[in-house]
VEXLUM-490181 format. One record per residue (C-alpha): residue in three letters; z, y, x; residue number from 1. Coordinates in nm, 4 decimals, always signed. Layout:
<pts>
PT code       up    north     east pos
PT  ala        Z        Y        X NUM
...
</pts>
This chain:
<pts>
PT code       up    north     east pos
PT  unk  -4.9304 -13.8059  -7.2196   1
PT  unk  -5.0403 -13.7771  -6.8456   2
PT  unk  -5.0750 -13.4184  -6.8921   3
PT  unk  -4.7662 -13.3894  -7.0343   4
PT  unk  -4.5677 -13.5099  -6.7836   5
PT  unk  -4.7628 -13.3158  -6.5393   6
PT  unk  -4.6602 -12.9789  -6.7377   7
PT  unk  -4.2869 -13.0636  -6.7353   8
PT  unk  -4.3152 -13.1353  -6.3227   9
PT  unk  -4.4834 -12.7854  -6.2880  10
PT  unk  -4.2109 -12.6122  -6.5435  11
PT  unk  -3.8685 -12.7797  -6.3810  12
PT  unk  -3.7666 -12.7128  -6.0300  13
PT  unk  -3.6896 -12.9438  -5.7826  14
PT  unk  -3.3356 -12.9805  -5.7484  15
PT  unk  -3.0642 -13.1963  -5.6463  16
PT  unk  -2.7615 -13.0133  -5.8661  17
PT  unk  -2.7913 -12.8383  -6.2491  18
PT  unk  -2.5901 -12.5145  -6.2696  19
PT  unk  -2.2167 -12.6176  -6.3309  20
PT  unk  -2.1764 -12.4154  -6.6340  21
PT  unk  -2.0299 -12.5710  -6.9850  22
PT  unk  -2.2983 -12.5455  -7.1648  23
PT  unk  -2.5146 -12.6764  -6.9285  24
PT  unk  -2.3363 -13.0159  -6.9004  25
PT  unk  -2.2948 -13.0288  -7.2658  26
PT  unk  -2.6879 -12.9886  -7.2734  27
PT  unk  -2.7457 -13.2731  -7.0208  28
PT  unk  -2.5176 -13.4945  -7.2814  29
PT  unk  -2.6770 -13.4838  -7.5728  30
PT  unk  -3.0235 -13.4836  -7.3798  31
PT  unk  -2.8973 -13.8187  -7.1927  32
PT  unk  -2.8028 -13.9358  -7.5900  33
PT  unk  -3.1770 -13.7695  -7.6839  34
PT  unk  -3.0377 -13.5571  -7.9553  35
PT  unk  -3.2362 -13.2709  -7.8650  36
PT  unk  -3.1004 -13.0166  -8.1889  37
PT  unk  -2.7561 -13.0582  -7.9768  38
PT  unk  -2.8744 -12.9625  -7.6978  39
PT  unk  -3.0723 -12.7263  -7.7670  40
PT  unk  -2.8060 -12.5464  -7.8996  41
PT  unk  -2.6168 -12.5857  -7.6024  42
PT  unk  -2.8878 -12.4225  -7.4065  43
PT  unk  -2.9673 -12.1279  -7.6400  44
PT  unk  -2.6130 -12.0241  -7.4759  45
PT  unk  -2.7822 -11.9923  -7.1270  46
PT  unk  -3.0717 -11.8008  -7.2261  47
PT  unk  -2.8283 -11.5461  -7.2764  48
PT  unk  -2.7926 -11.4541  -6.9468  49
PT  unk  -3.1355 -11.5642  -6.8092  50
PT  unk  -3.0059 -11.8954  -6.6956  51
PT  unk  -3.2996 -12.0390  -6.5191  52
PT  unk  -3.1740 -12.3855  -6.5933  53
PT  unk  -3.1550 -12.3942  -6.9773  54
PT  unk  -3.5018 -12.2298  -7.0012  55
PT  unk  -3.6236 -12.5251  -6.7771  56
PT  unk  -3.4279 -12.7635  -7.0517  57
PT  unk  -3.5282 -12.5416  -7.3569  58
PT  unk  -3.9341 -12.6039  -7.2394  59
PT  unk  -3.8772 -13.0084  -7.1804  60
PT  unk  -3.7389 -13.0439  -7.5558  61
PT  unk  -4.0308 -12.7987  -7.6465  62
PT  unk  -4.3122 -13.0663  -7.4755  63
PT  unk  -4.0533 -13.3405  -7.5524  64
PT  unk  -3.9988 -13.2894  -7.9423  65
PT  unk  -4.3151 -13.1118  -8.1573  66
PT  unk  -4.0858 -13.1217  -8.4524  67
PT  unk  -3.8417 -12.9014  -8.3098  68
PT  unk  -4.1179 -12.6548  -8.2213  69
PT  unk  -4.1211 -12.3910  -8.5501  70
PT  unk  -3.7278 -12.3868  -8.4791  71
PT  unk  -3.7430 -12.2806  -8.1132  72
PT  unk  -3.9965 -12.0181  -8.1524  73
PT  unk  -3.7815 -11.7367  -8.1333  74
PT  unk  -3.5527 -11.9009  -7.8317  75
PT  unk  -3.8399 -11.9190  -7.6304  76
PT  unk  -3.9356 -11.5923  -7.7226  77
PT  unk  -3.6034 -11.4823  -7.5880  78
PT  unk  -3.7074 -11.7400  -7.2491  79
PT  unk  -4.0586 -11.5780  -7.1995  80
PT  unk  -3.8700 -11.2510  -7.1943  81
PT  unk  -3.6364 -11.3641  -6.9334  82
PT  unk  -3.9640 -11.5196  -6.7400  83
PT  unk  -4.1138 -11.1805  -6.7758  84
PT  unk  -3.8445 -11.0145  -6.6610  85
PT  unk  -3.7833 -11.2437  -6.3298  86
PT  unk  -4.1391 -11.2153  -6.2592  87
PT  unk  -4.1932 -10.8323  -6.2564  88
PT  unk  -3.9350 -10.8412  -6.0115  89
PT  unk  -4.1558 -11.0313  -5.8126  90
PT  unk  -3.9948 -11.4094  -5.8632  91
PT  unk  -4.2775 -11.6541  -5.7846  92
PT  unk  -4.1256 -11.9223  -5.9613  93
PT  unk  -4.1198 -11.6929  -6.2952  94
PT  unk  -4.4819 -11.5843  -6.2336  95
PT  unk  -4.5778 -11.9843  -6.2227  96
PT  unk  -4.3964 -12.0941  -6.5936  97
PT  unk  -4.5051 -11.7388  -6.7158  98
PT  unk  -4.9180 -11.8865  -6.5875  99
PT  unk  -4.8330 -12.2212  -6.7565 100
PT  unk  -4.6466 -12.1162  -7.0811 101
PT  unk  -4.9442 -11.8954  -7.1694 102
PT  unk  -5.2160 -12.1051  -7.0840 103
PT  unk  -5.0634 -12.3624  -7.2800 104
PT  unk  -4.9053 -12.2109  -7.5709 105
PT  unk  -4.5858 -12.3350  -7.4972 106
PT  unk  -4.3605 -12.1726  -7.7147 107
PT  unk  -4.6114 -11.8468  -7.8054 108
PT  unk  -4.9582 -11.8284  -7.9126 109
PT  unk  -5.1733 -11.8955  -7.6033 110
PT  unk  -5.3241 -11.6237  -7.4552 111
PT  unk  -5.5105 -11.6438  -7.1624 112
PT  unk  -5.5476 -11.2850  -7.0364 113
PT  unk  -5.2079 -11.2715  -6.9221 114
PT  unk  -5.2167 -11.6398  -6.8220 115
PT  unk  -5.4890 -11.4727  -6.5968 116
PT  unk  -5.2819 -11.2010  -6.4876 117
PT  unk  -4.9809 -11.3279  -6.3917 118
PT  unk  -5.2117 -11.5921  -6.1751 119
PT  unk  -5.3579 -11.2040  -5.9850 120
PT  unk  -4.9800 -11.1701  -5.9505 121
PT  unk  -4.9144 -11.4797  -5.8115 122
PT  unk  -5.2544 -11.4888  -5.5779 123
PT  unk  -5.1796 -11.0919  -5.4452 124
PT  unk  -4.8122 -11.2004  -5.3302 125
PT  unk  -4.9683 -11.5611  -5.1395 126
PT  unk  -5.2212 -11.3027  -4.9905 127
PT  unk  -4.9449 -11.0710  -4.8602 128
PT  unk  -4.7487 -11.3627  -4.7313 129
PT  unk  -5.0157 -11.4897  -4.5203 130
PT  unk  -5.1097 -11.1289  -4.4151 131
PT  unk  -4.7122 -11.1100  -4.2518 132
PT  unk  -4.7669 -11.4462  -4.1224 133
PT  unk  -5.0609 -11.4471  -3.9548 134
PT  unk  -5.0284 -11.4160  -3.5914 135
PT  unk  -5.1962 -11.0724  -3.5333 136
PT  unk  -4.9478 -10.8899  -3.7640 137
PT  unk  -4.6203 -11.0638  -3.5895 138
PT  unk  -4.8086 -10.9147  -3.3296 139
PT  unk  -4.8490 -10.6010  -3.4473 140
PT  unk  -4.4416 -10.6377  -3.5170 141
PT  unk  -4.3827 -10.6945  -3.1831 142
PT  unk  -4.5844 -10.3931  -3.0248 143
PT  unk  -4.3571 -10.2230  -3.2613 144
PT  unk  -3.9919 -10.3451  -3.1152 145
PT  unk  -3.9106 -10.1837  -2.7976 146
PT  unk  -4.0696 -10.2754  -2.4618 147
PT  unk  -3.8685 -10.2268  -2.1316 148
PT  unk  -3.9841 -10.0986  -1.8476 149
PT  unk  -3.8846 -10.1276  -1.4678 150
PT  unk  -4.0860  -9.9765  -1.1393 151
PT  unk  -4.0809  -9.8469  -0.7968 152
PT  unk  -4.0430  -9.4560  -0.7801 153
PT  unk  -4.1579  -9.2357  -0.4951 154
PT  unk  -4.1052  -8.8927  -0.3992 155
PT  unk  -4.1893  -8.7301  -0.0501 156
PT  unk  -3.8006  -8.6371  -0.0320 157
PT  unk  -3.6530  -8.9453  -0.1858 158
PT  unk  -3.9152  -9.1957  -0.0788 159
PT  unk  -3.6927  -9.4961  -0.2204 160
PT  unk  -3.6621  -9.4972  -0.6139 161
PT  unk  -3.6012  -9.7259  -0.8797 162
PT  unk  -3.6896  -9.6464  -1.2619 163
PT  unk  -3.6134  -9.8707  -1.5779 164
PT  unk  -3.6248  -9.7699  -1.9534 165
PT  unk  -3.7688  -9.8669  -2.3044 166
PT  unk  -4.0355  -9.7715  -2.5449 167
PT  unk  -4.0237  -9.8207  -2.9601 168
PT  unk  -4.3481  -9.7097  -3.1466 169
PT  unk  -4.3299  -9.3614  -2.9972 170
PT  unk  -3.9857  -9.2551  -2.8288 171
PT  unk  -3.7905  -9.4237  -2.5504 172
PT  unk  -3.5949  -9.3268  -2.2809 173
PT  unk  -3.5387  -9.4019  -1.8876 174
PT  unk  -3.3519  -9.3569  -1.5934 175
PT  unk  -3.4480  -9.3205  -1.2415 176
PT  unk  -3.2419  -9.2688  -0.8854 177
PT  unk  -3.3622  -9.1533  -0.5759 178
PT  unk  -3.2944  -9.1503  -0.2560 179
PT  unk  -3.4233  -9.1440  +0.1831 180
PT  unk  -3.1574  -9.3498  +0.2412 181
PT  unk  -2.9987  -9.0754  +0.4902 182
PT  unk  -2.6779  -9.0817  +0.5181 183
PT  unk  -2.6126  -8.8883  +0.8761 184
PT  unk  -2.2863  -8.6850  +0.8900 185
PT  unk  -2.3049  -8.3265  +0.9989 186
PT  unk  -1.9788  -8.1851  +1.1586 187
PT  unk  -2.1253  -7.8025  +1.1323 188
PT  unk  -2.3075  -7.5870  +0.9536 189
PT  unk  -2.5721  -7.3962  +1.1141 190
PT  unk  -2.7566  -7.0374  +0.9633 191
PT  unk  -3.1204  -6.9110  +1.1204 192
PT  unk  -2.9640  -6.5506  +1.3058 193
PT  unk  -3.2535  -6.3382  +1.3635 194
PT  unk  -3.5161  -6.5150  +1.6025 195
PT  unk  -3.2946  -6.8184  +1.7068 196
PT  unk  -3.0652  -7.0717  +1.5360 197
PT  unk  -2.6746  -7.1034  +1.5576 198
PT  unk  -2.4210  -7.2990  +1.4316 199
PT  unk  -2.1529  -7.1570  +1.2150 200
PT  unk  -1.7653  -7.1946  +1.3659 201
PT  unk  -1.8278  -7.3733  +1.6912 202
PT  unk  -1.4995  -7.4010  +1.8944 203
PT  unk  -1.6115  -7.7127  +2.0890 204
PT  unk  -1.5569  -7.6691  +2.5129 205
PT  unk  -1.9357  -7.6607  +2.5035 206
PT  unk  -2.2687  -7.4890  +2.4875 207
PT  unk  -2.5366  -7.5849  +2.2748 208
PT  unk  -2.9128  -7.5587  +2.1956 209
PT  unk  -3.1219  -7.6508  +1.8611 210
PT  unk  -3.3949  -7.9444  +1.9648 211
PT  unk  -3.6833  -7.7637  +1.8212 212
PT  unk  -3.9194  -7.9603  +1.5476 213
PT  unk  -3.6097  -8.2149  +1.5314 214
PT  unk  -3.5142  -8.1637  +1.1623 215
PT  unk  -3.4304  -8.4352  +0.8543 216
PT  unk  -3.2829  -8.4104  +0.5178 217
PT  unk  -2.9887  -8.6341  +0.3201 218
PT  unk  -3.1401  -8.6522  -0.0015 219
PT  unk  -3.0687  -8.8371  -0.3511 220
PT  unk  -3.0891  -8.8063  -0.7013 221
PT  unk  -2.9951  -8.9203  -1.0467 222
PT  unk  -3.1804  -8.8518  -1.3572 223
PT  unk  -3.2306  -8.9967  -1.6970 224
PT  unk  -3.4083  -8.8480  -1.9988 225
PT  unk  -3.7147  -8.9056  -2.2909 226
PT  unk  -4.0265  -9.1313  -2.2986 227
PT  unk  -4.2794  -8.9698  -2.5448 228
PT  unk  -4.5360  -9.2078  -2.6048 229
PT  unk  -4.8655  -9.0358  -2.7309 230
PT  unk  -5.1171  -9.3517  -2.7465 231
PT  unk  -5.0779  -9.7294  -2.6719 232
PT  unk  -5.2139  -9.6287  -2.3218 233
PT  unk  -5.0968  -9.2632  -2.2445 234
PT  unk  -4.6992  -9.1913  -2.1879 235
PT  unk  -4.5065  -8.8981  -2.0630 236
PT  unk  -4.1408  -8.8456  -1.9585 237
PT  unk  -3.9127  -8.5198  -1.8852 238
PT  unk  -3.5153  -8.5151  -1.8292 239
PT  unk  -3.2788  -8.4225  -1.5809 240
PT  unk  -2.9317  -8.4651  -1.3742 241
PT  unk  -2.8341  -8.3662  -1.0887 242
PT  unk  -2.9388  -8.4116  -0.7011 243
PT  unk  -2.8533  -8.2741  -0.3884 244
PT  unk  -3.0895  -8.2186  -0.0329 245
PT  unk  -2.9268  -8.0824  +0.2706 246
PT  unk  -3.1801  -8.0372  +0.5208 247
PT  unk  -3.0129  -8.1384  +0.8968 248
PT  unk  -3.0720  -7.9496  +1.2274 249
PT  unk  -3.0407  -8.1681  +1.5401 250
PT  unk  -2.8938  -7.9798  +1.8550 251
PT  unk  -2.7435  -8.1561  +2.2080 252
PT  unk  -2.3830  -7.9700  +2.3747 253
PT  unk  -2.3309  -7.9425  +2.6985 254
PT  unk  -2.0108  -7.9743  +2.8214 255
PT  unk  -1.9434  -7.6423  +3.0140 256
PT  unk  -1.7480  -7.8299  +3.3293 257
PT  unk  -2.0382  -8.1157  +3.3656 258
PT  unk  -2.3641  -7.9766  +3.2425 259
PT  unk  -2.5341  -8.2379  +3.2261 260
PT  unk  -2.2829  -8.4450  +3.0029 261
PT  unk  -2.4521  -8.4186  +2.6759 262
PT  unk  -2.4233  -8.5245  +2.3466 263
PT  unk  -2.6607  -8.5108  +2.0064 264
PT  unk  -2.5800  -8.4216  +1.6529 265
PT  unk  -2.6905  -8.2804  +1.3154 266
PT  unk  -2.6242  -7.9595  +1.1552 267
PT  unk  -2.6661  -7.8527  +0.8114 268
PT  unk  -2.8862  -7.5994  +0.7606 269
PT  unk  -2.6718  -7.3935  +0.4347 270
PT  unk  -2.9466  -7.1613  +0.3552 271
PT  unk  -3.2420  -7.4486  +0.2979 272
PT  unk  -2.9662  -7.7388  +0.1783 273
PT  unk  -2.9752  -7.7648  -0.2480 274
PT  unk  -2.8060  -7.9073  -0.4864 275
PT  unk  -2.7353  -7.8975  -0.8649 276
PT  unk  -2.9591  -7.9562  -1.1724 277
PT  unk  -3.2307  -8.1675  -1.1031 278
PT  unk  -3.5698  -8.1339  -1.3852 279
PT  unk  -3.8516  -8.3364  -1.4258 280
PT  unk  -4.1699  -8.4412  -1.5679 281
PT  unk  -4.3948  -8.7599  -1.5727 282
PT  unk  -4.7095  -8.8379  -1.6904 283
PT  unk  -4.7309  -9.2497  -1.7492 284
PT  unk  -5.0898  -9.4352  -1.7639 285
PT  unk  -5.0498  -9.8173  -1.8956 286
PT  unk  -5.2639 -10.0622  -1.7820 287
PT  unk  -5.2129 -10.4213  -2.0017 288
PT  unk  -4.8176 -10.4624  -1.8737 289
PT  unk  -4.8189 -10.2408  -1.5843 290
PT  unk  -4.8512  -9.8875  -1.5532 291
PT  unk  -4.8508  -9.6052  -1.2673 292
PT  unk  -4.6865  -9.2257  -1.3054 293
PT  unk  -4.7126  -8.9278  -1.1588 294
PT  unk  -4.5451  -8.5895  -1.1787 295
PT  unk  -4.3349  -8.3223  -1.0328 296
PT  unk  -3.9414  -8.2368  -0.9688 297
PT  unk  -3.7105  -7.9654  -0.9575 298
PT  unk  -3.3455  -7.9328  -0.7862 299
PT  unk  -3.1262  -7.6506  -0.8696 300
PT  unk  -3.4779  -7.4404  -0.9508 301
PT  unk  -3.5355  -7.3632  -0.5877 302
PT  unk  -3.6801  -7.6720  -0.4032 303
PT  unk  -3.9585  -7.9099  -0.5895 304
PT  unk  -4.1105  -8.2182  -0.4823 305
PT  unk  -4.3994  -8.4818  -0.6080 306
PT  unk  -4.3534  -8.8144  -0.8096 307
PT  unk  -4.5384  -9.1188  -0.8298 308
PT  unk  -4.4542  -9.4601  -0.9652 309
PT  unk  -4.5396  -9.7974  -1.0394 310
PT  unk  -4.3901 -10.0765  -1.2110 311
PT  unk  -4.4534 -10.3431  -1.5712 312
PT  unk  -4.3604 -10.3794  -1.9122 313
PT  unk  -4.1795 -10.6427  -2.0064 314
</pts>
């Protein structure tokens, strides 16, 4: 009797609520009033459609009633079908009556091969569980999501950079701008004329000279593009945008009345000043969360400069 009992806690489910269907509740009457050919009856209706429930109710009158057992032999035929069919679609619960019913001859010869296989079944899919629970493969999931990434960038132009992207299992993609942080104004252009320097549509009440070696640039750019990543270690990126780098002449007037009255600006030097598409290419070297870059530019396929970079995943 003990082990009876036992078998109907493994074969029902724990729940709080039976299926509302008709012939459901019309089982649970005549089981409550133990006339078990009723309800049976009632029950045969939900194996119809694979109701879970009735084949639950269908095995307690088969452990509950051995006189009733040479009459339900071909309704629980019908229920280990609908077990079979449930479990080969990988239900765990179906798998674990399937294990019982044939160990136990419960409504079928017993046979204990497939008793024995559907336990494999039931061990392979625990195994896999545990495999995606374990902590190195939600590890493993989360190398796999995207990592961001945010540094310093340098370039011997544009000494003052900032570059931030993200990284899935191999692509990503990033953006980067540069700058000196010159801003100086130039009211004139100036050209190189033979030996000497001039600057280009002077009308001031002044002469002027070039202060030789006295040169700087107004330099920035902005670039985004694609992060290839070849191993968990090794990166590279290459995009482009556009930039600009006027390179700045100083000179001092003198005011032609009072010589010595003087004043200093910049002049924009047309024929060495750039601007346009701006290319590049990285290489990135990871280090745990950090990493360091290096690489070359382009802007407007005349002028190119060096890159370096450091910064951290995150």
């Amino acid at each position: 009797m003990k082990k009876l009992w036992m078998l109907l806690f493994v074969l029902t489910p724990f729940c709080a609520f039976a299926q509302q269907t008709e012939y459901n509740k019309n089982g649970d009457e005549a089981m409550k009033r133990l006339d078990y050919r009723d309800a049976r009856l009632w029950f045969e209706e939900g194996v119809l459609t694979c109701d879970s429930y009735s084949i639950d109710k269908l095995v307690t009158i088969w452990l509950s009633n051995e006189e009733m057992r040479p009459s339900m032999r071909s309704v629980m035929n019908k229920c280990m079908d609908c077990l079979t069919e449930k479990a080969m679609k990988g239900d765990t619960v179906s798998m674990s009556k399937l294990i019982t019913c044939y160990g136990e001859g419960i409504g079928i010869p017993s046979n204990k091969n497939l008793s024995n296989y559907w336990s494999e079944q039931l061990e392979n899919i625990r195994k896999q569980n545990e495999i995606l629970q374990s902590p190195a493969t939600e590890k493993a999931v989360q190398q796999e999501r995207m990592k961001f990434f945010v540094g310093y960038s340098y370039s011997i132009e544009a000494p003052f950079g900032i570059t931030f992207g993200g990284v899935g299992q191999r692509l990503g993609w990033y953006g980067r701008f540069k700058t000196n942080l010159s801003f100086e104004n130039t009211l004139y252009q100036c050209r190189k004329a033979g030996e000497s320097e001039e600057l280009i549509d002077f009308h001031e009440n002044a002469s002027y000279e070039f202060v030789p070696g006295e040169k700087k640039t107004n330099t920035y750019s902005a670039t985004a593009g694609l992060v290839v990543k070849f191993t968990p270690w090794l990166y590279t990126s290459f995009g482009g945008g556009y930039g600009k780098r006027d390179l700045l002449w100083k000179y001092v007037t003198h005011d032609k009345n009072d010589y010595d009255n003087t004043k200093t600006a910049w002049a924009k030097n047309e024929e060495a000043s750039h601007k346009g598409v701006a290319l590049e290419i990285d290489l990135m070297i990871k280090f745990n969360s950090f990493y360091i870059s290096g690489g070359v530019n382009s802007l407007g396929f005349e002028y190119s400069d060096l890159n370096a970079g450091v910064g951290i995943f995150f």
